[in-house]
N, C-alpha and C positions, 0 to 999 in steps of 0.2 A: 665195741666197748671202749669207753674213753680209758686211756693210759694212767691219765692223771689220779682216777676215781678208785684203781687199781692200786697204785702207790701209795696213796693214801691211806688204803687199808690195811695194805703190808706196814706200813711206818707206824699207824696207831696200834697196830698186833705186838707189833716190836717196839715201842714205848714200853706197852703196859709190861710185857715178857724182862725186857732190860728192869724197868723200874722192881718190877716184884725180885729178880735175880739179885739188884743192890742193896735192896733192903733187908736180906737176908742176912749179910755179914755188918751189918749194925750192931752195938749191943745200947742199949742206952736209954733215952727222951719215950716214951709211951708213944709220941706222936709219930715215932717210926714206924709200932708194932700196926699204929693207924692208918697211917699212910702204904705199910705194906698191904694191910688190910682193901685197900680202893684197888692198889694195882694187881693184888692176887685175882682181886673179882670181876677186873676188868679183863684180865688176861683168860679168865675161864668166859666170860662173854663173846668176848671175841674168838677165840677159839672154834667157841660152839654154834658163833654164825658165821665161823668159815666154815664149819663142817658142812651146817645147815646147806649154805650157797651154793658149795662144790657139789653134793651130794643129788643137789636138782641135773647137773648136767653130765658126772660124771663119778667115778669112786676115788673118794680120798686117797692121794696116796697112792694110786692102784691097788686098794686094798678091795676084793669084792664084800665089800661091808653090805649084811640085808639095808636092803630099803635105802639103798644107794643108786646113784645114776639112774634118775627117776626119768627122765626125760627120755631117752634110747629104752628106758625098758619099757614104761608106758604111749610109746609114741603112738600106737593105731588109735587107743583109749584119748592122748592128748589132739589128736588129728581129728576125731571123730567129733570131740566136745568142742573143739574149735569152728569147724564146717556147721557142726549145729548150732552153735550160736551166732554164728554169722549166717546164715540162712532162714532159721526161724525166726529168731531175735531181730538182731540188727537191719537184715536186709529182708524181712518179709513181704508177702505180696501184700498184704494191707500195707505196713509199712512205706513202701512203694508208691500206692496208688495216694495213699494219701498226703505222702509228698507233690507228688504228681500235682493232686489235686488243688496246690495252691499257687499252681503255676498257668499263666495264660499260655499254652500249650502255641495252639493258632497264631495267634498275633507277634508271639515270639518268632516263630518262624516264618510267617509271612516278613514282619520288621528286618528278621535277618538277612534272610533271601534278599531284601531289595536293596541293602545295606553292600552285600556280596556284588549285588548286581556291577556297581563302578567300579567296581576295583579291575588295576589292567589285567590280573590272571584267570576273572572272572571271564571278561573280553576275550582274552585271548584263549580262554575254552569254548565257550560259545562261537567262535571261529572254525573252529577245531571241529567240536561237535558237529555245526550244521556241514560242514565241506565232508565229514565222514554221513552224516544220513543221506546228503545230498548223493553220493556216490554208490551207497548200499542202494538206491531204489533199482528194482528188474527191471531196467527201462524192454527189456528183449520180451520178457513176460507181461508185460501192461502192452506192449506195441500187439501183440499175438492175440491178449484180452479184447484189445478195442479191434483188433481187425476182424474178429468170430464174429463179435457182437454188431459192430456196422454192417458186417454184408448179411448178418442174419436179419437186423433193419431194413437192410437196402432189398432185398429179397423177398420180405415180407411186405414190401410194400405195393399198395395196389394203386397202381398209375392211373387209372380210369378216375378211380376215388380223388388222385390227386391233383389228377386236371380237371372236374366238377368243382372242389376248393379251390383252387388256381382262378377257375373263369370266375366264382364266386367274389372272388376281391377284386377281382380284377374290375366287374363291373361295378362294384358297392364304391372301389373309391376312383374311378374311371379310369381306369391305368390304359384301357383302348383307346382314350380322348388321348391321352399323353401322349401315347407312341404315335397318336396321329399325326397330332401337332408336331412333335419330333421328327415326321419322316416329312412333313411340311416343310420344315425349316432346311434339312438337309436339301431336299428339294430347290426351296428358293435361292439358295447359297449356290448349288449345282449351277442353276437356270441363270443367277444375275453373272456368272463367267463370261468376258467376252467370247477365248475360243468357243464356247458352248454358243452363244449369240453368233456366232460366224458361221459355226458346223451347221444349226439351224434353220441360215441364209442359202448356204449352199444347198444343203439339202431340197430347201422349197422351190429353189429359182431351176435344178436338175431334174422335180418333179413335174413343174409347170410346164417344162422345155421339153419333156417326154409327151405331156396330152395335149392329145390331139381330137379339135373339136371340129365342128362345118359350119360354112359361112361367117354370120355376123359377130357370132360368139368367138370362134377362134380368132376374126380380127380383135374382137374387145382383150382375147387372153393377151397375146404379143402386143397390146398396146402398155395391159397390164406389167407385163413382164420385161417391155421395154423402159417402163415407169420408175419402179422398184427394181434396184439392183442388189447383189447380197447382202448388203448392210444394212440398205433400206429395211427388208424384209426378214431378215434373220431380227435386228430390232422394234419389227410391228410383233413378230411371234413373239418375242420373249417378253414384251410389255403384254402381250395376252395372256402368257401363262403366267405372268405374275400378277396381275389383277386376279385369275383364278383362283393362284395360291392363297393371295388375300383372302379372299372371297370365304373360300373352304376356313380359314380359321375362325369365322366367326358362327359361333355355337347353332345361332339362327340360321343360317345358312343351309336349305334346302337339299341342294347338294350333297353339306358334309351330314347331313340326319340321314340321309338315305344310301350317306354310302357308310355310317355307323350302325346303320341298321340291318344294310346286306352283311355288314362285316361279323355282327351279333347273329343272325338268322345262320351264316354259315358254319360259326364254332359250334350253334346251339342243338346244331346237327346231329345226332346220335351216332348216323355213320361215318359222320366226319372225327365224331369225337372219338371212335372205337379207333379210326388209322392211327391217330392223333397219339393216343394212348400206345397202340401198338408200335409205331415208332420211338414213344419214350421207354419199353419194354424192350425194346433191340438197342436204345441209347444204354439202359442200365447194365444189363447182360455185358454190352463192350466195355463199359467203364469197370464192372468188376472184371473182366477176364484179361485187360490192358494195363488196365490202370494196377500197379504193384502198391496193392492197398499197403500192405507188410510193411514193404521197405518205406515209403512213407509217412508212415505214423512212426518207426523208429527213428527217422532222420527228425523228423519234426521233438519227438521226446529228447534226443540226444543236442540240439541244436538247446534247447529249453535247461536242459542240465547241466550244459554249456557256461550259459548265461548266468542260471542259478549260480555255479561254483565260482563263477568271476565278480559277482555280488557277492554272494557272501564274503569273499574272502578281502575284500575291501576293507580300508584299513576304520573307517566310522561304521562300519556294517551293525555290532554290535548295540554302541553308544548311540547312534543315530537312530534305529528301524529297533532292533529287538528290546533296550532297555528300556525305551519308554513305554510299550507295549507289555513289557510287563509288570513297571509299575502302575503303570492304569488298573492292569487287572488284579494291583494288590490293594493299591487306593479305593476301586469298585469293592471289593470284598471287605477292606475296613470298616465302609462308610454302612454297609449292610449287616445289621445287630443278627437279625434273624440268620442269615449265609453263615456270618463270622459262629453262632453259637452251633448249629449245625456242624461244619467244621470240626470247632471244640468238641466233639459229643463222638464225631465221628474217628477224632483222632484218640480219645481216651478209650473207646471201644477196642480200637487197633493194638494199642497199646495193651491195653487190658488184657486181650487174646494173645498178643504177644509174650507177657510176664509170665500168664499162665502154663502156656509151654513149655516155657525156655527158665521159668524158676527154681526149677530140678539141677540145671548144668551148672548156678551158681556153685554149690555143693562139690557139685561132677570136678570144677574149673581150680577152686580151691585146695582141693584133696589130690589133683593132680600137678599144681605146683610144690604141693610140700614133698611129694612123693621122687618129686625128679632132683631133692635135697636126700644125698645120703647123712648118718646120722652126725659127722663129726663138722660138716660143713653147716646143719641146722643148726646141732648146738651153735659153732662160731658164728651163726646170722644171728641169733637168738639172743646171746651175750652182746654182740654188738649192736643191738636195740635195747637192750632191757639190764646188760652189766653192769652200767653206772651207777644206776641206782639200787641193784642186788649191792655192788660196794660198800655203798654206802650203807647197806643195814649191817655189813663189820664193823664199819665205823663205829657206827651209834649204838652197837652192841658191847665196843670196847669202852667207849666213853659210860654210855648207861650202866656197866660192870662195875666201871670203877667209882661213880656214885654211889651206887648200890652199894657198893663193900665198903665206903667210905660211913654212909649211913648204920649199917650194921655195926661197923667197928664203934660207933657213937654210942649206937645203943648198948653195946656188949661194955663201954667202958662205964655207963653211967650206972648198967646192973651190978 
């Protein structure tokens, strides 16, 4: 309650009370008996809207006057008609919705969100956040997941089935020709080696010098072999195995058809194909029972989570990688009439079911803050909202008396 609005009212009570008290000992002019006339009427004005004012919040006087201290004696009845109009009235659920309703619900909040998005506190939650989800994941419970699930894969898998698909590509995109040429080339690489050229030489000119032939032919070998010494002949073989090598790479080549055809005829072999099979059925058995599937997939998730938590927490992580990514996906959603209404439709729904619940506690919420006001601290919040202008009807109750009585006396002088 303003001080001033108070004094003011005291000052005009005490005008009209002073003025009517001096005009008493007058004797004299009519215009006295007139003038006491305004201030008698103003001082019974004023009076009776101090009474009136006090009478709302407390008893005059301490006098327990009926129909005094209206405020403390009707307060459930004032609390109750308060909560009611501000819940059915003022804040109804129609009322509500149809405020609601003239608001673009969606696009406000899309607009804000991405508004939020720049700002550094935003950043520096979004930091925050991903570094704590990134750490909440069970990397020990997904590692244990994916290792059930792989070896129940790897277990269920039927190797005979897998090597029939296997030779299948293999011959559809020649991957046979490949490895051939492959083991070709390694080959030639081996073969063009001089020590290999030399080991070659020796090898041939210690085989020649072991056989042993009769007559004219053994004279022709040691003429031979006195001919060709190991260089000579370690370099006639390796110029033949490499014409060979040649030779075999070219697709036409007789040779390499027949021995890509032995090489097919043997895989195509049922009982070759069952070892084949059975071998990769003793390869998978050791891999699960060696290999620490377990630890494995956890070191590999934990090395990953690693990474993740030293990304995220980079200082452009947010403004760089995640703000634009969700402005896109709020630009995509504006730019779509159909999404955006949906949205709206879907967030008035929410809301809707939400008010309907929760439109009872407005009531509940009000009625609970008046309640935790005892009565002498209500009044004084009461007054200090609403006593200026309670004052001010002493005022105008004093001033309006003393018109009043000034009128009357008019009238009563001209009867």
């Amino acid at each position: 309650m303003s001080g001033n609005s108070k004094y003011t009212a005291t000052v005009s009570l005490g005008v009209m009370a002073a003025g009517f008290a001096g005009t008493l000992f007058i004797d004299g002019a009519p215009w006295v008996r007139f003038v006491q006339s305004g201030f008698e009427a103003g001082l019974v004005g004023g009076l009776a809207d101090w009474f009136a004012v006090t009478a709302l919040f407390r008893h005059p006087l301490g006098i327990p006057i009926p129909h005094t201290a209206l405020l403390p004696k009707n307060r459930d009845k004032v609390s109750k008609a308060f909560v009611t109009t501000i819940q059915e009235d003022l804040l109804s659920k129609q009322s509500i919705m149809d405020k609601l309703s003239q608001v673009p619900l969606a696009a406000k909040l899309l607009r804000g969100a991405e508004e939020q998005l720049s700002t550094d506190s935003a950043q520096a939650g979004i930091r925050v956040l991903s570094d704590y989800v990134i750490r909440q994941v069970p990397l020990e419970k997904i590692a244990a997941y994916a290792e059930q699930e792989l070896r129940r894969l790897i277990e269920s898998t039927d190797m005979r089935r897998v090597l029939e698909k296997v030779l299948e590509q293999v011959y559809a995109k020649q991957y046979d020709e490949k490895a051939f040429d492959f083991v070709l080339d390694l080959a030639e690489k081996l073969v063009a080696k001089d020590e290999i050229r030399d080991r070659m030489g020796l090898m041939a000119v210690e085989a020649l010098s072991h056989l042993k032939t009769n007559g004219l032919m053994q004279f022709a070998l040691n003429a031979f072999v006195g001919f060709f010494n190991e260089e000579k002949l370690g370099t006639l073989i390796q110029q033949f195995m490499l014409n060979g090598i040649e030779g075999l790479r070219n697709e036409g080549n007789v040779n390499r058809q027949a021995v890509m055809r032995t090489l097919r005829h043997w895989l195509d072999q049922p009982d070759h194909q069952t070892r084949i099979a059975s071998e990769l059925e003793g390869w998978k058995d050791q891999l699960l029972t060696q290999w620490k599937l377990g630890e494995q997939l956890l070191g590999l998730l934990q090395r990953v989570q690693a990474q993740a938590l030293e990304w995220v927490n980079t200082e452009d992580f947010a403004s760089k990688y995640v703000q634009p990514f969700l402005s896109g996906i709020v630009r995509r959603l504006e730019e779509d009439p159909e999404l955006m209404n949906k949205l709206e439709l879907g967030l008035r729904e929410q809301i809707a079911r939400w008010i309907e619940s929760n439109h009872h506690k407005i009531g509940g919420l009000i009625k609970e803050n008046i309640d935790r006001f005892d009565d002498e601290t209500l009044i004084a919040l009461m007054e200090d909202k609403v006593g200026k202008d309670l004052q001010w009807i002493r005022v105008n109750g004093a001033i309006c008396g003393f018109l009043i009585g000034l009128a009357l006396a008019g009238i009563k002088l001209l009867a």
